[in-house]
C-alpha positions in Angstrom: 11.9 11.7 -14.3 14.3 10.3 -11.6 13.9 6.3 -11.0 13.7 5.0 -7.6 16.9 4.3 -6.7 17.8 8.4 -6.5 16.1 9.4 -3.5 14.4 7.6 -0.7 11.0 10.0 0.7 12.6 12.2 4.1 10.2 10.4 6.5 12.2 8.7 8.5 14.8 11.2 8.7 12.4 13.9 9.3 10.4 12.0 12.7 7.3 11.4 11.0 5.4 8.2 12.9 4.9 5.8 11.1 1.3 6.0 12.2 0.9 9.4 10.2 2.9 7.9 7.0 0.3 5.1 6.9 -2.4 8.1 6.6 -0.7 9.6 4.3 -2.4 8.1 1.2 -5.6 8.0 2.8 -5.4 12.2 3.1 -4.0 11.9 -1.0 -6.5 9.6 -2.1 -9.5 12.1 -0.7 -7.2 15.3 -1.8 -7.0 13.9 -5.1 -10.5 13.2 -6.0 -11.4 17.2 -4.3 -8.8 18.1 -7.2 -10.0 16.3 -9.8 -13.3 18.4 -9.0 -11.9 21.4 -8.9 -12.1 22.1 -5.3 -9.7 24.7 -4.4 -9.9 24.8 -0.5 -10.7 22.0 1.8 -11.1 22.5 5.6 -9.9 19.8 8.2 -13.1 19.0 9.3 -14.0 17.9 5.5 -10.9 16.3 4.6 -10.8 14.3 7.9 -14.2 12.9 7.2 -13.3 12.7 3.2 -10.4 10.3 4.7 -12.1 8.4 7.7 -9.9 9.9 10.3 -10.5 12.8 13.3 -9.9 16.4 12.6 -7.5 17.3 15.4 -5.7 13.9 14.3 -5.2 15.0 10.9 -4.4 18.6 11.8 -1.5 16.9 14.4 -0.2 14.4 11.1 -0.3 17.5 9.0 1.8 19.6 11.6 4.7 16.8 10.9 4.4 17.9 7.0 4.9 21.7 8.0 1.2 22.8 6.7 -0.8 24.1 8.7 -3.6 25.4 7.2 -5.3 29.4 6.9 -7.7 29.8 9.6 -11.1 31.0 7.9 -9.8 29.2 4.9 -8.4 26.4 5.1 -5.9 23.9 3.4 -5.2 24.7 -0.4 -5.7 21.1 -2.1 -3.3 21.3 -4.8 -0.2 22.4 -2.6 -1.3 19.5 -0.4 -1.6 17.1 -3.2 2.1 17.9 -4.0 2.9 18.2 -0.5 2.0 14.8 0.2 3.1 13.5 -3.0 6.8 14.5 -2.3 6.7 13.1 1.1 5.3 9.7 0.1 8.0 9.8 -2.7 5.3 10.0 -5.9 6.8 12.9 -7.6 9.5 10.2 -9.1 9.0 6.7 -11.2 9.4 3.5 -8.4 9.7 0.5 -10.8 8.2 -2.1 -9.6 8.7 -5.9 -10.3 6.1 -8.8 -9.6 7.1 -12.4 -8.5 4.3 -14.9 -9.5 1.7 -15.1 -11.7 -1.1 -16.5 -11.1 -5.0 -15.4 -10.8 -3.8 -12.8 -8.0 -0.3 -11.9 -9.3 -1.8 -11.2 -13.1 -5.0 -9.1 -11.7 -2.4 -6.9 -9.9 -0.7 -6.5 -13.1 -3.6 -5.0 -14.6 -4.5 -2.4 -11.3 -4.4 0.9 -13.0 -3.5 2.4 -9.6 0.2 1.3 -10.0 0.7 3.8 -13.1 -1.2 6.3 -11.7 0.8 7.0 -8.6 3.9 6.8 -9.5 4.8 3.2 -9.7 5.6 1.3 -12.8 5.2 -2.5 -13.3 8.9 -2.9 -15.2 8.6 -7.3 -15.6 6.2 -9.8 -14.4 8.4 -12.9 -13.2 7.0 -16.4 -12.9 8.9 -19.9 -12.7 6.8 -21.6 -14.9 8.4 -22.3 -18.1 4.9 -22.5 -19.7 4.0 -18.9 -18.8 7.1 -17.0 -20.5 6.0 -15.1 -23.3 2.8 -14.4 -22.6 1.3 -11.3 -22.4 -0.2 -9.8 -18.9 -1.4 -6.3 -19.2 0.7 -5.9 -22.2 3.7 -7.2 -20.4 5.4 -10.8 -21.2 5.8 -12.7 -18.7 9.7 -13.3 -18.4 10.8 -16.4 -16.3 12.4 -16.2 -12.7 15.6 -16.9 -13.9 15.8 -13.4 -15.5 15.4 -12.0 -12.0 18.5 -10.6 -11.1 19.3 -8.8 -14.2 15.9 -7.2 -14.4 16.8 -5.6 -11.1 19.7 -4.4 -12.7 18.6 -3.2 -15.6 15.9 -1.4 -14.5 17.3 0.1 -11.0 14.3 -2.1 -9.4 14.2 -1.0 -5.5 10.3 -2.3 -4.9 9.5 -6.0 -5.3 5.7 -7.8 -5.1 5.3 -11.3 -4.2 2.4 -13.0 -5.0 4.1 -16.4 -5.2 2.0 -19.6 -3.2 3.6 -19.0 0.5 6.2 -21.9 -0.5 7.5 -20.2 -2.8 7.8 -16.6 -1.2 10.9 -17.1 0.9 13.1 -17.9 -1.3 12.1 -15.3 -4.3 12.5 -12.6 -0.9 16.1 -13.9 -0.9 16.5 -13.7 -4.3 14.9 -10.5 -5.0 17.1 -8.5 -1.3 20.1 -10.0 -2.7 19.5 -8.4 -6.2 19.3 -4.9 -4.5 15.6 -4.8 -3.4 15.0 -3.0 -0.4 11.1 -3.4 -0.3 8.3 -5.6 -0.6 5.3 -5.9 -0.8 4.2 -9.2 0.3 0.9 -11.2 -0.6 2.2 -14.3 0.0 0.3 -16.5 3.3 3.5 -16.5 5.6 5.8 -14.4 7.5 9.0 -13.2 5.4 12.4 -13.0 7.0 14.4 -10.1 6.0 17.9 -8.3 6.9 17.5 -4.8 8.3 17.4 -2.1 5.9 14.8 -3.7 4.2 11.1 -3.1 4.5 8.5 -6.0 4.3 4.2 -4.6 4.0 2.2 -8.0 4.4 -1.4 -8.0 2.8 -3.3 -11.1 3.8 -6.8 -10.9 2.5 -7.7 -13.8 4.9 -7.0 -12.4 7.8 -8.6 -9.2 6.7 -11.9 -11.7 6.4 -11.4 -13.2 10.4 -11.4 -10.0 11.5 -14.4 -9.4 9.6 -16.2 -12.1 11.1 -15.1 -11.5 14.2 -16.7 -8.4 13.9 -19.7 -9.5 12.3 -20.4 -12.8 15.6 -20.2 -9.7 17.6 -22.7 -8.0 16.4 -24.8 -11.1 16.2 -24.5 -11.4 19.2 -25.3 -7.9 20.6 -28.7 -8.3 18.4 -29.0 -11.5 20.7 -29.2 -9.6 23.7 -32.9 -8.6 25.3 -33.9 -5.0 25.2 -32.6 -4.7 29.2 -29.0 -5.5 27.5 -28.8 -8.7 29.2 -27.2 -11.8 28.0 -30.1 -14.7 27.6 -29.7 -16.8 30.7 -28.3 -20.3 29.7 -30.7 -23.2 30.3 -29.3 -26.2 32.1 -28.0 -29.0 30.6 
C-alpha cells in the first residue's frame, strides 16, 4: 500500500469546492454503512437524507466527481464508496503522528476510526519525560524530542495536536519544519502556518457556544405568547 507522501487526492487540481470536499465523508460515512448492509443501489433522495444534506445539492457535489447516477436506478454504492474513497485520498495508508498526551490526546489514540479509514496512528509524542514508555492503544509513548526523526522514518505528512494551547505553536513549527504539510489542530488557539500547509481547527467549546446560543433561542421563542409577540417589558 502506498504511504502518504506518494500522492496528494486531485481535489484541488480538479475544482472541487471545498464546500463539496467537506461533504465528502458525510456521503462515505452514509455510503458505507448502506454497504455494509448489502444495499446495492441508493437513490439521491435516500443518500441525501442518509447524509443530512439536499438532494439537488448532493446530485450538483456528485456532478464534480463525474457520477451521475442511472435514472430509474440510481447510484451503485460500492462504485461510489471507491469513488469517494479515491477522491478523499483513502485508498492509501496517511500515517499519522499525535503531539500531546493527555486525557484528549490518549482517547484519540484509541478512536478506531483512524485505522479504519485509512489513517494510521505511526507514534504518540508527549514532552513529558514521565510518560515515555508507556503504552497508549498499544503504542509507547515516545518523547517530543524523537519528533523529527519519526517524521522521517515514517514519511509522516499529517500531524494532530492535542497539546494545552501553549504548547501548540511551537510543536506546529516543529512538526511543518519536519515535513508536515497538515494538521489537525485541537489545541484552544489559532495556529500560524506557511502556505502550502493546511491547518483543520476542532474546538469542542466553541462547538458548545453555538449550542447554547441555539438552545437561549429557542427559550426564548417558547417565551413568546401564542400571537408570537415578545412579552411587553414592565417598567422599571
Amino acid at each position: 500500500m502506498a504511504t502518504g507522501r506518494t500522492h496528494r487526492p486531485a481535489t484541488r487540481g480538479r475544482g472541487i469546492p471545498e464546500a463539496t470536499v467537506a461533504r465528502l465523508p458525510l456521503y462515505l460515512r452514509a455510503l458505507t454503512a448502506l454497504s455494509e448492509r448489502s444495499v446495492p443501489t441508493v437513490s439521491s433522495e435516500e443518500l441525501a437524507a442518509a447524509a443530512g444534506v439536499n438532494s439537488a445539492k448532493l446530485r450538483k457535489d456528485f456532478s464534480y466527481l463525474g457520477s451521475y447516477g442511472t435514472r430509474g436506478v440510481g447510484y451503485d454504492v460500492e462504485y461510489l464508496v471507491y469513488q469517494i474513497s479515491r477522491e478523499l485520498g483513502l485508498t492509501q495508508d496517511w500515517p499519522v503522528v499525535i503531539v500531546g498526551i493527555g486525557n484528549l490526546g490518549a482517547a484519540l489514540a484509541n478512536y478506531g476510526g483512524f485505522a479504519s479509514r485509512g489513517f494510521r496512528v505511526a507514534a504518540l509524542l508527549d514532552a513529558d519525560a514521565g510518560l515515555a514508555g508507556r503504552l497508549v492503544a498499544g503504542l509507547p509513548v515516545r518523547h517530543i524530542d524523537e519528533l523529527e526523526a519519526i517524521v522521517a522514518d515514517n514519511q509522516v505528512s499529517i500531524g494532530v495536536i492535542a497539546t494545552p494551547a501553549g504548547a501548540a505553536q511551537e510543536v506546529t513549527d516543529r512538526l511543518v519544519a519536519a515535513g508536515v504539510t497538515s494538521i489537525l489542530n485541537f489545541a484552544p488557539t489559532v495556529l500560524s502556518v506557511p502556505d502550502g500547509v493546511d491547518v483543520r481547527k476542532v474546538d469542542l467549546s466553541i462547538e458548545l457556544q453555538i449550542l447554547a446560543f441555539h438552545e437561549q433561542r429557542k427559550a426564548g421563542e417558547e417565551r413568546q405568547d401564542p400571537d408570537g409577540d415578545v412579552p411587553a417589558v414592565m417598567p422599571a
